[in-house]
KOLSEBA-505377 format. One record per residue (C-alpha): residue number from 1; residue in one letter; z, x negated, y. Coordinates in steps of 0.5 Angstrom, whole numbers, plus 500, padded with zeros to 3 digits. Layout:
REM residues N
 seq type  c3  c1  c2
 NUM    A   Z   X   Y
...
This chain:
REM residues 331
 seq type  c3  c1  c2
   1    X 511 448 726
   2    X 518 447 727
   3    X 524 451 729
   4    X 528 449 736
   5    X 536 449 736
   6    X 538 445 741
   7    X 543 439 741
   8    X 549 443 741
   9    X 548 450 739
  10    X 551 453 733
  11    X 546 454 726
  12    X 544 462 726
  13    X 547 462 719
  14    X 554 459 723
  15    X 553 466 728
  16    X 552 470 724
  17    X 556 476 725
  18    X 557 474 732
  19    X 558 477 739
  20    X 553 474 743
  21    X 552 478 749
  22    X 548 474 755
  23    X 553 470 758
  24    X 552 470 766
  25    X 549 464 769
  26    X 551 465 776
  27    X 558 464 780
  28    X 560 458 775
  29    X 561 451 778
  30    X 566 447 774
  31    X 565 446 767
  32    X 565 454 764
  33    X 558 453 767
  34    X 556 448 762
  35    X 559 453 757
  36    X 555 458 760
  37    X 549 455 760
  38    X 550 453 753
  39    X 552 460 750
  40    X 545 463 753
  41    X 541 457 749
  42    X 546 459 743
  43    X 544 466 744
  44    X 536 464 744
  45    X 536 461 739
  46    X 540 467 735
  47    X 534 472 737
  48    X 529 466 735
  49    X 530 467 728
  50    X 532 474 727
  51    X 526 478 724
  52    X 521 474 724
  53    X 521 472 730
  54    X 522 475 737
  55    X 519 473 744
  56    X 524 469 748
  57    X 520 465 753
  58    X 520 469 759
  59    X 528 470 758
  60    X 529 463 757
  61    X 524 460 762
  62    X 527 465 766
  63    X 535 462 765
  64    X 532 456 765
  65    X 529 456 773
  66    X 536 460 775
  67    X 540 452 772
  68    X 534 448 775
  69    X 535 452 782
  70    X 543 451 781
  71    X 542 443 780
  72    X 537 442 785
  73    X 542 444 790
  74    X 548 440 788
  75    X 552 448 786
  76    X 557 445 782
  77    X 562 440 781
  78    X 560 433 781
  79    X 565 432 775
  80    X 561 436 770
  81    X 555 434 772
  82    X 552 430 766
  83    X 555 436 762
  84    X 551 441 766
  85    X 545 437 765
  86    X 546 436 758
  87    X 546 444 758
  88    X 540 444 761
  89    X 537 439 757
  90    X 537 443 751
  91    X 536 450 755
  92    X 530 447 757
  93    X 528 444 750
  94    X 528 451 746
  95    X 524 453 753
  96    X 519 449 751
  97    X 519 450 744
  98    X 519 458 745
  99    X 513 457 750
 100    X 509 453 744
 101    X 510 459 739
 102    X 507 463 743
 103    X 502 460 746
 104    X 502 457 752
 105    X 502 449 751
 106    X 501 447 758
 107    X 507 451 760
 108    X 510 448 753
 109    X 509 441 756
 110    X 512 442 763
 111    X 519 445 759
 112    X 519 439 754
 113    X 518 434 759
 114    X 523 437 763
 115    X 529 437 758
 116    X 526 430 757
 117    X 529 427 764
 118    X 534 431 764
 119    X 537 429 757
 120    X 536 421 759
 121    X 540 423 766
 122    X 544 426 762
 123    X 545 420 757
 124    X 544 426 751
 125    X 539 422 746
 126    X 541 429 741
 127    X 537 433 746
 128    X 532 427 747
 129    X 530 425 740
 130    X 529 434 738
 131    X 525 434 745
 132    X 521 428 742
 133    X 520 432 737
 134    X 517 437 740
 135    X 512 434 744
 136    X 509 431 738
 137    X 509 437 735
 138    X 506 440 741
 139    X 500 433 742
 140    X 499 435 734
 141    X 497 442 735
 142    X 492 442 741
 143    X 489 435 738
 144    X 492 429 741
 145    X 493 427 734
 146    X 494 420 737
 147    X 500 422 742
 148    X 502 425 736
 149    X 503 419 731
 150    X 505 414 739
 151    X 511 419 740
 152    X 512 419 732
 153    X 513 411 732
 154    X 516 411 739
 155    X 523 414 736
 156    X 522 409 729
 157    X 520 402 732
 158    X 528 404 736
 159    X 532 405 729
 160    X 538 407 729
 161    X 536 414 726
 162    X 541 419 721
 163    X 536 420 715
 164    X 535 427 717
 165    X 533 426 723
 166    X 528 419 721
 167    X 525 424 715
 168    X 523 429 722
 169    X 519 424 725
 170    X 517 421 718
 171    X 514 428 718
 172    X 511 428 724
 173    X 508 421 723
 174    X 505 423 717
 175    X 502 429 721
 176    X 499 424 726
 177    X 496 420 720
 178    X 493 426 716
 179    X 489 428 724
 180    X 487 421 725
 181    X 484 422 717
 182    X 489 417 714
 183    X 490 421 709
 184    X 493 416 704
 185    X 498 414 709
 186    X 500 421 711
 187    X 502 422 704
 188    X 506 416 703
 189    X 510 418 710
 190    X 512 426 706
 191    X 514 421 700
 192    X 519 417 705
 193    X 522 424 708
 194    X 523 427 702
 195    X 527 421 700
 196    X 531 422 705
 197    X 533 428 705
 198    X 537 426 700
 199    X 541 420 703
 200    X 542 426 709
 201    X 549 427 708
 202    X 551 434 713
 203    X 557 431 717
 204    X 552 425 719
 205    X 547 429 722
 206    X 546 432 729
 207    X 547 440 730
 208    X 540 442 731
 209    X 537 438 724
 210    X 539 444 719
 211    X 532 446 720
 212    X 529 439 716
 213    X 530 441 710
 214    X 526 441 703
 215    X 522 447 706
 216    X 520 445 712
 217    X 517 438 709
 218    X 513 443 704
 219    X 511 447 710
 220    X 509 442 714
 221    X 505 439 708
 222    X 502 444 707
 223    X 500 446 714
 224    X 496 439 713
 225    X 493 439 707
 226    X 491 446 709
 227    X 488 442 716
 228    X 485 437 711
 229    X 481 443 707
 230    X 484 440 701
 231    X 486 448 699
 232    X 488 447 692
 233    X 492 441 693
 234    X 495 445 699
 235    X 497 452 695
 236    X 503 449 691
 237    X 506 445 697
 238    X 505 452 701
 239    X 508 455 695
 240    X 514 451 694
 241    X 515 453 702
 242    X 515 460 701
 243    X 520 460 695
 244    X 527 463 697
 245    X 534 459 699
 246    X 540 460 701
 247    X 541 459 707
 248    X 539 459 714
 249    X 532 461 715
 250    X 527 460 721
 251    X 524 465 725
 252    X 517 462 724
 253    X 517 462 716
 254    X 511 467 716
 255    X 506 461 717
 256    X 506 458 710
 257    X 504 465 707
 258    X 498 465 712
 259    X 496 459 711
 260    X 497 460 703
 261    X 493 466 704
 262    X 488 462 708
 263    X 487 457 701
 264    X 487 463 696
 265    X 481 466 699
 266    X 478 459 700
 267    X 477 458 692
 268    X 476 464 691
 269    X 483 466 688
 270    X 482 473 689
 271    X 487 476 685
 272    X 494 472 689
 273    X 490 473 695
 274    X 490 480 694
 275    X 497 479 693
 276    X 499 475 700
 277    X 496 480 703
 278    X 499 485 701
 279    X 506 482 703
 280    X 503 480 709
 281    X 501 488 711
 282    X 508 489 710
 283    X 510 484 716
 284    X 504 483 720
 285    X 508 488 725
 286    X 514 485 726
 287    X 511 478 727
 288    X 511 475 734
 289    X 509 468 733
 290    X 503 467 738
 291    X 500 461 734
 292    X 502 464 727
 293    X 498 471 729
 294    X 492 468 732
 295    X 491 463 725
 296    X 491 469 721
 297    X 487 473 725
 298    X 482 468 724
 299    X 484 469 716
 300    X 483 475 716
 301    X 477 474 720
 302    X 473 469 715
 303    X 476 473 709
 304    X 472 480 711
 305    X 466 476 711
 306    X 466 473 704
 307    X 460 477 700
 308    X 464 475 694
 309    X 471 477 696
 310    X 473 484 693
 311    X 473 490 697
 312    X 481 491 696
 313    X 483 485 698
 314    X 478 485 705
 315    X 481 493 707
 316    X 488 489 706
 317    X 485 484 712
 318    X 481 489 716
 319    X 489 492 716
 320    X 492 486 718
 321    X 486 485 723
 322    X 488 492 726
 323    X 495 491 727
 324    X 495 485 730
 325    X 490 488 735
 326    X 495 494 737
 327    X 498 495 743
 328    X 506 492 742
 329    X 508 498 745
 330    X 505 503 741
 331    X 510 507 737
């Protein structure tokens, strides 16, 4: 998985200590309305990566219908209307991808392709190549590998990319390769966007790429070695992405430590099995990623009916799968 930031949103670590209060997305027809609008995406994405992720579809998808209604209409100046569509391009981009974490993908595949048109109306190839991204992403998830990897290469074969942005989609043409079972290649497609991360110079690169990182190759390496049952390559990849940096840090972070739990357990590493466990006890409560539950849930689930696996660590899943299953509500 990857984080969402659009185009021209501020990184979380950049607003930190920052008040974001919801901006009004009525009654603004020049280009405070565009400001608005991007003042809401910056406001997402804040509360996207806060704790281990909140919900936020329904608010942006929600925000997201109030600018889609305004721009049917024509209520706004003409002036500023490439502006505003590029604001509602990157509005409808982070809709996309918080739908996608929380598991409505047809929803996600709607949002996507509607921040797809609006950033070509618009002339946004920012918000075009992160909303690409995210369809591919998405294509993955639900098995279209071979949508996933033609998105990939669609973007490569036209050039013209910062380093930053060609490692992204490198990592997701590596993902499509390794779904097709071109495993070889895929590992070779990681190599290439490691190697440049290292040409990436920050001033060069569009706003919303903080998030491709070393981390993030490492996260989503291992998400496809831990596909590929290749569970003991997959657990120092998916240890090198849980390691701590400085920095800003995505809501979403939690997938690795699922995903290396999930490898432990396979080889029967029963120790720091138990040890992952234990650490996701403590945040299993607070976690809202719908994608990244319904995995450890299946985790849990195969763990506790390991004859061979010792009784601490099956109580520790047997929790884990309660607290999941309680009402969100309950306090």
């Amino acid at each position: 998985m990857t984080s969402v930031i659009g185009a021209n949103t501020e990184t979380p670590h950049a607003l930190a200590g920052l008040p974001l209060p919801l901006p009004a997305l009525n009654g603004r027809r020049r280009d405070d309305y565009a400001l608005a609008i991007r003042q809401m995406s910056q406001r997402l994405v804040a509360l996207d990566n806060e704790m281990h992720g909140l919900p936020i579809a329904e608010l942006a998808a929600r925000s997201f219908k109030t600018v889609h209604s305004r721009l049917g209409a024509g209520d706004y100046e003409p002036r500023y209307e490439h502006d505003i569509q590029s604001a509602a391009a990157e509005l409808a981009e982070i809709t996309g991808w918080a739908l996608f974490n929380e598991g409505e993908f047809s929803a996600s595949r709607r949002f996507n392709q509607e921040a797809l048109f609006l950033a070509r109306l618009a002339g946004d190839r920012s918000t075009e190549l992160i909303t690409l991204q995210n369809m591919g992403m998405l294509a993955d998830w639900v098995g279209r590998s071979r949508e996933a990897l033609a998105i990939a290469r669609s973007v490569l074969d036209q050039g013209k990319l910062s380093p930053r942005v060609e490692a992204m989609f490198r990592a997701r043409e590596a993902q499509g390769l390794s779904a097709s079972g071109d495993t070889s290649e895929a590992a070779r497609s990681f190599e290439r966007a490691r190697s440049l991360l290292q040409e990436s110079a920050p001033g060069d690169e569009p706003s919303w790429a903080w998030w491709v990182s070393d981390r993030e190759m490492d996260r989503q390496q291992g998400r496809t070695l831990h596909e590929a049952a290749e569970w003991r390559q997959a657990i120092p990849v998916l240890e090198k992405a849980m390691q701590h940096q400085d920095g800003s840090h995505v809501g979403y972070k939690n997938v690795a430590a699922v995903r290396l739990l999930d490898s432990l357990v396979q080889v029967k590493s029963w120790q720091a099995a138990e040890r992952e466990a234990g650490k996701l006890m403590l945040v299993v409560g607070e976690m809202s990623s719908v994608v990244t539950l319904d995995i450890l849930k299946k985790v849990a689930s195969r763990g506790k009916r390991l004859s061979a696996a010792p009784s601490n660590l099956k109580d520790a899943l047997d929790h884990i799968e309660s607290v999941i299953e309680e009402d969100p509500y309950e306090i």
